[in-house]
C-alpha positions in Angstrom: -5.0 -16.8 9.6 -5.9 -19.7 7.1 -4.6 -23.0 7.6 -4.7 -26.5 5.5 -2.8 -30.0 6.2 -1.2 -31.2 3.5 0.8 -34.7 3.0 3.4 -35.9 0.4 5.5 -38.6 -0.6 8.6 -36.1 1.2 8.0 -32.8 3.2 9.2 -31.3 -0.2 6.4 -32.3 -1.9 3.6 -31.5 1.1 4.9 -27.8 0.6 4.5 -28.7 -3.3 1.1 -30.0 -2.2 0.1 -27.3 -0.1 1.3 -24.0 -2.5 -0.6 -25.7 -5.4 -3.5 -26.0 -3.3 -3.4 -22.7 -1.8 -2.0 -20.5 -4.9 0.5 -18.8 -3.3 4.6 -18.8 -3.2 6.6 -20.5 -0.5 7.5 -16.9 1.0 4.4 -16.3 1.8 3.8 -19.5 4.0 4.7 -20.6 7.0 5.6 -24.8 7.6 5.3 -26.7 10.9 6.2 -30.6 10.0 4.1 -32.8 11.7 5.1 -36.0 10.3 8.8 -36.5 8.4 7.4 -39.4 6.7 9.1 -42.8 5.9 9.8 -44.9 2.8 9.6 -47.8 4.3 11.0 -51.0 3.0 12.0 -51.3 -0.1 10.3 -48.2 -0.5 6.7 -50.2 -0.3 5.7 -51.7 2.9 5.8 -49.8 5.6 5.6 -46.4 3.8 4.4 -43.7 5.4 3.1 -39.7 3.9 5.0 -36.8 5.1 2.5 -34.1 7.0 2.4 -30.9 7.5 0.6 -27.8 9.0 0.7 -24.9 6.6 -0.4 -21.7 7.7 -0.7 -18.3 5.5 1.6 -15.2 6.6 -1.0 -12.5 7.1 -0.3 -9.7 3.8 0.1 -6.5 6.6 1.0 -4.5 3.6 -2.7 -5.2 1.5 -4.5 -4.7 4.2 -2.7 -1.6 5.0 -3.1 -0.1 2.2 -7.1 -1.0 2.0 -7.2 0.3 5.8 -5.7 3.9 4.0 -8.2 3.4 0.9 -11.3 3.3 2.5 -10.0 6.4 5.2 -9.0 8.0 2.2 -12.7 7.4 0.6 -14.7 8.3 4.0 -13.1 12.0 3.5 -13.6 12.0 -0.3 -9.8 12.4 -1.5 -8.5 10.4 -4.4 -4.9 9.8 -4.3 -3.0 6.8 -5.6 -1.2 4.8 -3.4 2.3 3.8 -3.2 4.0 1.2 -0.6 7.2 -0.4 0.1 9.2 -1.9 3.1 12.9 -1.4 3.7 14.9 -2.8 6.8 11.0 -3.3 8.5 10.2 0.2 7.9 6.8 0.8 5.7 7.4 3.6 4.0 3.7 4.7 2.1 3.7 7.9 0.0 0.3 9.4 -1.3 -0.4 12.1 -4.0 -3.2 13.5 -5.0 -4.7 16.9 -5.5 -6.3 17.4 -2.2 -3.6 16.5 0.1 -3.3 20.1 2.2 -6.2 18.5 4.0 -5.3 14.8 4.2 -1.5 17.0 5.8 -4.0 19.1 8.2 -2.6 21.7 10.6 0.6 21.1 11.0 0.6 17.3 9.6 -1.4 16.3 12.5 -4.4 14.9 10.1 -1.4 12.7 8.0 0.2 12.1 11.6 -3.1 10.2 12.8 -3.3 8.2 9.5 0.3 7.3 10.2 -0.4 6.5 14.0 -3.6 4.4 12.4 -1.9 2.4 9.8 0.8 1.2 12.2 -2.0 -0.1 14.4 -3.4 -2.2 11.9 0.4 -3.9 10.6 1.7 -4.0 14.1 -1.6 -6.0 15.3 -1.5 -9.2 17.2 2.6 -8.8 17.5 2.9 -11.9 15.5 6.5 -10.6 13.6 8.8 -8.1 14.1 7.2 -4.1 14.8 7.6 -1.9 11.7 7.8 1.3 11.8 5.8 3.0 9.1 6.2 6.8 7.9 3.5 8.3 5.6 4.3 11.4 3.7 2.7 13.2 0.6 4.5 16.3 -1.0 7.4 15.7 0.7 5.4 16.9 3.6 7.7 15.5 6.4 11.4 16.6 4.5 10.1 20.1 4.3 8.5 20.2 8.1 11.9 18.8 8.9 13.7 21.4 7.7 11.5 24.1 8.6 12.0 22.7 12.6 15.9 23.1 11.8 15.4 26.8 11.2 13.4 27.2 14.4 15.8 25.0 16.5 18.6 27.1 15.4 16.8 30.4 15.8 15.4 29.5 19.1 19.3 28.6 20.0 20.7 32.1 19.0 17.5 33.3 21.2 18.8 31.3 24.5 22.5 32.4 23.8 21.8 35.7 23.3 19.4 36.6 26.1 20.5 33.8 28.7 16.9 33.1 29.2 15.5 29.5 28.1 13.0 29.1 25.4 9.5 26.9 25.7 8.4 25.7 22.1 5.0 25.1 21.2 3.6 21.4 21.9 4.9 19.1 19.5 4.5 14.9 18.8 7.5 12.8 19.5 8.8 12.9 15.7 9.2 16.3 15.8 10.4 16.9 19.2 13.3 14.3 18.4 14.2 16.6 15.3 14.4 19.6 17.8 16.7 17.4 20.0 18.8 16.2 17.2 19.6 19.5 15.9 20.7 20.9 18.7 22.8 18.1 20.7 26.3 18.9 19.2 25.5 22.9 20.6 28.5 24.4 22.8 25.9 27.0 24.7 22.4 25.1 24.6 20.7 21.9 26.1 17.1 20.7 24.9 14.8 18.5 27.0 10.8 18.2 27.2 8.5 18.7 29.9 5.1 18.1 30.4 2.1 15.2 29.0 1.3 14.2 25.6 -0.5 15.7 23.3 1.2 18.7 25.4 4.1 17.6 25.4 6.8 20.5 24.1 10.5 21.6 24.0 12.8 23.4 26.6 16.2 24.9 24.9 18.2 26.4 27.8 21.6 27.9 28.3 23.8 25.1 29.1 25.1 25.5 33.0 28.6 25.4 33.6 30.2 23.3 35.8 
């Protein structure tokens, strides 16, 4: 990350210094004062500059969305770009007219995008992880309610055959939906078994105790 010295009559006016030098706004800098500075006597002899260290805050959300343009231009899709952050989740939606293959089978092509774009903000763990969710078409509401179904069928399965039910390998995001919509059941339990990317679902009749 880019770094100047600056000095100034007063810290105050370093920064000034230092944001007029650089071009940018003070929320997108970050201070260390090395020297306070002194006025000295009678504001003349003795008088000494503030100095500081300014360094720039690393813009994860442009180079994010350039990592997503150039993917997006290696597989020859156009699709504008839209990004914002909210309680340090990055929330990027796409559209386009080729996004069934940017989604992939079952979202796994948009899932690896995601996976890839959190790479590149989360680098170095120089701030706070955010979580970032990438969706186009409403993609992930609608797979979301399409594992509801299933978790609900596959529940009326268990209960009504008293025999446990093995989903098909899913990623964590899904799996958790799975979980979610079943904890509150009476009759069913849910837990996972076996390795990622094989990872999948078990929905078995609940023992009594």
């Amino acid at each position: 990350m880019r770094s100047i010295e600056m000095t100034g009559k007063t810290v105050e006016d370093a920064v000034k210094n230092a944001l007029h030098e650089l071009k940018l706004t003070e929320d997108k800098i970050d201070v260390q004062v090395l020297e306070e500075g002194s006025r000295g006597i009678f504001k003349l002899l003795g008088a000494k500059p503030a100095r500081i260290k300014v360094t720039v805050k690393r813009d994860y959300i442009y180079e994010a969305k350039a990592f997503i343009r150039d993917v997006l231009n290696a597989m020859n899709i156009k699709a504008e770009i839209r990004m914002k952050e909210e309680e340090n989740v990055v929330k990027v939606s796409l559209t386009g007219p080729e996004m069934g293959l940017l989604i992939g089978y079952r979202g796994e092509t948009l899932d690896s995008l995601q996976y890839l774009v959190s790479l590149v903000i989360n680098k170095g763990h120089e701030m706070e992880y955010k979580r970032v969710i990438i969706d186009t078409e409403n993609y992930r509401l609608k797979r979301e309610e399409t594992l509801k179904r299933l978790a609900g069928k596959m529940a009326s399965k268990v209960k009504r055959t008293g025999r446990l039910v093995r989903l098909e390998p899913m990623n964590p995001y899904e799996r958790r939906i799975i979980h979610s919509a079943l904890q509150d059941d009476m009759y069913v339990t849910t837990y996972s078994e076996g390795d990622e990317p094989f990872r999948r679902v078990v929905v078995d009749f609940k023992k009594k105790a």
